[in-house]
C-alpha positions in Angstrom: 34.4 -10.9 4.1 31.8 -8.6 6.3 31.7 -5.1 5.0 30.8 -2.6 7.9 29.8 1.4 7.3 31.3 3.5 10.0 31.2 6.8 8.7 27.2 5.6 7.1 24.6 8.5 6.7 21.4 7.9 8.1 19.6 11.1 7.6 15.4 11.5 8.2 12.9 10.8 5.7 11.7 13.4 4.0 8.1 13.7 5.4 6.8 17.0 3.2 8.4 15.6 0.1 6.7 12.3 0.6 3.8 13.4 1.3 3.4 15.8 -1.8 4.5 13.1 -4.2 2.5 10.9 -3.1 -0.4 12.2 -1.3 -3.8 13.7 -2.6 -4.0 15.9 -4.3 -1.6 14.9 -6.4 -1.1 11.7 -5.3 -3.4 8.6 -4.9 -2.5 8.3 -0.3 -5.4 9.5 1.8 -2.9 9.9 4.4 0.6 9.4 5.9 1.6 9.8 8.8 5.8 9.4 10.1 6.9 8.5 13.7 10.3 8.4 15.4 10.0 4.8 16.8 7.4 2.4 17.8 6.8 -1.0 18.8 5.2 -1.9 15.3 3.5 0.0 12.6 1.4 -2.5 12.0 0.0 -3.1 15.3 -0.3 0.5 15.7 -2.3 1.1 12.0 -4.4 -1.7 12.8 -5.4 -0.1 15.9 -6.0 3.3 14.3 -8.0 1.3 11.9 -10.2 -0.8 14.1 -10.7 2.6 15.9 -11.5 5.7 13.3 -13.0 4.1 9.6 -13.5 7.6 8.5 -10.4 9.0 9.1 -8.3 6.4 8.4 -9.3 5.3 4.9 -8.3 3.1 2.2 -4.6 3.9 1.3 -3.5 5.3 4.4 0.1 4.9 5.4 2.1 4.7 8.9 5.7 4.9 8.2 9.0 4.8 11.3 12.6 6.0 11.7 12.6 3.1 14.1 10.7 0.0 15.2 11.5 -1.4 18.2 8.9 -4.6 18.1 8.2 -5.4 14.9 7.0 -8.8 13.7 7.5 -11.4 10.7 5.5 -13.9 9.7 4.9 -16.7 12.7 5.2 -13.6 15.2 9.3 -13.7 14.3 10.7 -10.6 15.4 12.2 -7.4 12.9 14.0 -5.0 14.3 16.7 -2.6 13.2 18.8 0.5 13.6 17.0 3.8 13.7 16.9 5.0 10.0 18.5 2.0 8.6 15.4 0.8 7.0 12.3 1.5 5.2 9.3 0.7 7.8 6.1 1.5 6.6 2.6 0.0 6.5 -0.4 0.9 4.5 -3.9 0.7 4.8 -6.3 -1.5 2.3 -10.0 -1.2 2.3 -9.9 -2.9 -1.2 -12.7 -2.0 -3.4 -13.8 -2.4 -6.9 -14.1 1.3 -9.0 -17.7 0.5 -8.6 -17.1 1.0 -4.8 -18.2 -2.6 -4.1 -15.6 -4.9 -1.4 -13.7 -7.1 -2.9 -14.2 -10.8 -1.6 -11.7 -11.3 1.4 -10.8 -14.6 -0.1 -9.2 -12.4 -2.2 -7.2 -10.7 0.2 -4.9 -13.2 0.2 -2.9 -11.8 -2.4 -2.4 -7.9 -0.6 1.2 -9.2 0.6 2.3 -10.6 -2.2 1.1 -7.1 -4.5 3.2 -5.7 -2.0 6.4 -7.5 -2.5 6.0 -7.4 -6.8 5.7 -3.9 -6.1 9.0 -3.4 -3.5 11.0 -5.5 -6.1 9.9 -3.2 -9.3 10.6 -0.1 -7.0 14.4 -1.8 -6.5 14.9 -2.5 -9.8 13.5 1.3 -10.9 16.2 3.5 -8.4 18.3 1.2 -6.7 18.7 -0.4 -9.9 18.6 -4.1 -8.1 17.3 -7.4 -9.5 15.2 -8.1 -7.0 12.9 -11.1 -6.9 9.6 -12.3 -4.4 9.9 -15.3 -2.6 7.1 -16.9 -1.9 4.9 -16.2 0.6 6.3 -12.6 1.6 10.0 -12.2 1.1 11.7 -9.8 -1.4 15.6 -11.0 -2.2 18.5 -9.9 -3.8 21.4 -12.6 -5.0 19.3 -14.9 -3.5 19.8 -12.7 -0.4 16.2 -11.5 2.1 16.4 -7.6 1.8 13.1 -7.4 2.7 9.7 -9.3 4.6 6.3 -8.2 4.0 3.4 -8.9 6.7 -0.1 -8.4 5.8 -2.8 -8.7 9.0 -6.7 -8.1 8.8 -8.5 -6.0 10.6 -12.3 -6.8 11.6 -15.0 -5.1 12.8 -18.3 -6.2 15.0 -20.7 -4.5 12.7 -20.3 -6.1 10.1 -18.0 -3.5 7.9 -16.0 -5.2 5.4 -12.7 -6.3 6.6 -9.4 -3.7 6.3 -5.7 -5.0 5.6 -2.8 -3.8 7.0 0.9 -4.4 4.3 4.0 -4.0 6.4 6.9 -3.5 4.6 10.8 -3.5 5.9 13.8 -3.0 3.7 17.0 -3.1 4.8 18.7 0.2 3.5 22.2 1.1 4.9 22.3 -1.9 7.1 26.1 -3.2 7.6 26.7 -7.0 7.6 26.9 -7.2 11.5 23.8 -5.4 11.6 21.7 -8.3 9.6 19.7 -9.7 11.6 20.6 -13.3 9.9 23.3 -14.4 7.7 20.9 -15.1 4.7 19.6 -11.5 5.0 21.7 -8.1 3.1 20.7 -4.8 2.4 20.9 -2.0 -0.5 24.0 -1.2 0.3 25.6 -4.4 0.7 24.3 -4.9 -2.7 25.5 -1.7 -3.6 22.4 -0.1 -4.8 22.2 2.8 -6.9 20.9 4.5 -4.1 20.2 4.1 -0.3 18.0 7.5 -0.1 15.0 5.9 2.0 12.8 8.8 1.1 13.3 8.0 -2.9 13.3 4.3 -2.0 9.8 4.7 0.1 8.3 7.2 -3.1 8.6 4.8 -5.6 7.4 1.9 -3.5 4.5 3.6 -2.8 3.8 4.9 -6.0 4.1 1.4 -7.9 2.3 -0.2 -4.9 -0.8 2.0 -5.6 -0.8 1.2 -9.4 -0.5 -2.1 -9.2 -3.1 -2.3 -6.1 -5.7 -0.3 -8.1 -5.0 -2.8 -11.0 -5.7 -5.4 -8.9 -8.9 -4.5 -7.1 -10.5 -3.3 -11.1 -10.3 -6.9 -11.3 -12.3 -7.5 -8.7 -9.2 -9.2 -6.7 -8.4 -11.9 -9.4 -5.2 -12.3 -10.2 -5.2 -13.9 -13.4 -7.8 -10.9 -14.9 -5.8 -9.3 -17.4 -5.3 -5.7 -16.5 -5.2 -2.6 -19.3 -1.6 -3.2 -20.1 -2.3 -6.8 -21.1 -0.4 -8.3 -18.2 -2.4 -9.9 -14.5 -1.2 -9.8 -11.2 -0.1 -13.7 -11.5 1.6 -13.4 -14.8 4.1 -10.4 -13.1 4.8 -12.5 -10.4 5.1 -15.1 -12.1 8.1 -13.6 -13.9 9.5 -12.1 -10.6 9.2 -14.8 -8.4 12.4 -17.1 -7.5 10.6 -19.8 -6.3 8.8 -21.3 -9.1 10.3 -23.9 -10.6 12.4 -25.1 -7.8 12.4 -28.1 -6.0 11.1 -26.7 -2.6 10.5 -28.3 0.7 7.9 -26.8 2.6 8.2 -27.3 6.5 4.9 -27.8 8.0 3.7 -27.3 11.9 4.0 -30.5 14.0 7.3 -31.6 11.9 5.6 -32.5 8.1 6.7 -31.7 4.8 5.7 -31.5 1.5 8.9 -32.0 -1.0 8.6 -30.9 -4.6 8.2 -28.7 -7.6 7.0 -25.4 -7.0 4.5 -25.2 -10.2 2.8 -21.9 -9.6 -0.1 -19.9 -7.3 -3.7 -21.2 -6.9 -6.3 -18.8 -6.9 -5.8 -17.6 -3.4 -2.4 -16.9 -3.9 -1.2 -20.3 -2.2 1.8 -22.2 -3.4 1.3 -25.5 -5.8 3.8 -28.2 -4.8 4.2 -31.4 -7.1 6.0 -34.2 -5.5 7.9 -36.8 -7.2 5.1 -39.0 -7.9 2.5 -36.5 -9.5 0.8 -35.3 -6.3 -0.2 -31.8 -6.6 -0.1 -30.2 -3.2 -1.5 -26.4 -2.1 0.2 -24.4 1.0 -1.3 -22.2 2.4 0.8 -19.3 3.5 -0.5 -19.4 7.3 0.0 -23.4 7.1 3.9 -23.5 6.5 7.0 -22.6 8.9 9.8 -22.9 6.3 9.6 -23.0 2.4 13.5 -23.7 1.8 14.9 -25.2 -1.7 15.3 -28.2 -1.5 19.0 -29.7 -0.9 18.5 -33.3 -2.0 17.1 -32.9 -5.6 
């Protein structure tokens, strides 16, 4: 049965309270910036990027009411209701406390610190079991309430390489709103809260933590961090899709069909198949990961 909102509040974010909780000085953000719509925040951040390296620096964040254009993985297209979601992206010019760039090999992994930090940030307010789907989806009852794009940004003189995270989570979203039937939202799941401004806090608070964790580590994700925990042990623990029998939907109509057995070092997926094979996917290599029916 579809549930539908009619009498839904979808007020503003708050943009002053954000930006005290969460921006210097008392906060770790350099900067963050709210618009009423746009095509994509990550196309525009990237821009902004590309363009100023001064002023926008690492941990700088571009959040929406609306997005009219926004993109998945593959160039699939996100869009929703104004102030139905949390649209944000933020800025990454990972760096070791040393100030040294981490290796982009490792850069890899931005999206997925991205989506263990959304799914903590559920669990913490909206009080959710969330989990990370491998390569950039966040779900709920096995449900997408979120996808998570991360695109580099380059530059001709040689400056090390910035990342744009984009993050959108379905907030108040009805069931006719979804864009797909295998999506929902926090209020289909009937989350502790739908407040987008306390949803977008904690995300961005957790994603800093566990972002500076990760770059102290020089960008590997099996360095254990203070705590006694690593990057690949969390999401290890958070992610649904280890463990399953998977079939990954390759361009040009392959497949791999196995195990999901865990992440390499890049943060691609290891697939054993029946007879032993170990396989690695590469995020940017496969159209579909989808469990796999016939096992």
């Amino acid at each position: 049965m579809s549930q539908s909102f009619p009498d839904v509040d979808r007020p503003a974010l708050d943009l002053d309270g954000l930006s005290d909780a969460v921006c210097a000085p008392l906060g770790p953000y350099r900067r963050l910036e709210l618009v009423e719509s746009t095509g994509s925040t990550n196309a525009d951040l990237a821009a902004k990027a590309a363009a100023d390296k001064v002023g926008w620096s690492d941990l700088s964040v571009l959040t929406a009411e609306e997005q009219t254009a926004g993109r998945g993985r593959l160039d699939r297209e996100w869009t929703a209701p104004a102030r139905s979601s949390v649209i944000v992206s933020i800025l990454l010019r990972p760096h070791n406390r040393a100030g040294m760039p981490l290796p982009t090999q490792s850069y890899g992994w931005c999206s997925l610190v991205a989506a263990l930090a959304l799914a903590e940030a559920l669990g913490d307010h909206a009080k959710l079991e969330a989990t990370v789907k491998w390569p950039n989806d966040v779900l709920v009852n096995g449900k997408k309430i979120s996808g998570i794009l991360a695109q580099m940004v380059t530059y001709p003189d040689g400056t090390p390489p910035a990342v744009v995270v984009g993050t959108g989570l379905n907030v108040t979203l009805a069931a006719e709103e979804l864009p797909v039937p295998t999506a929902t939202s926090v209020a289909l799941e009937k989350g502790a809260t739908t407040d987008r401004t306390v949803l977008l806090m904690s995300y961005l608070r957790i994603f800093a933590q566990r972002y500076r964790q990760f770059c102290d580590v020089n960008g590997k994700a099996d360095a254990e961090w203070p705590d006694g925990t690593s990057l690949l042990s969390r999401l290890s623990a958070a992610m649904s899709t280890l463990g399953q029998q998977v079939r990954a939907e390759l361009p040009g109509g392959a497949e791999i069909v196995g195990e999901a057995v865990g992440l390499d070092s890049y943060g691609a997926l290891r697939v054993r198949s029946a007879d032993g094979t170990e396989h690695v996917v590469a995020a940017g290599d496969v159209v579909h990961l989808r469990p796999d029916e016939g096992s």
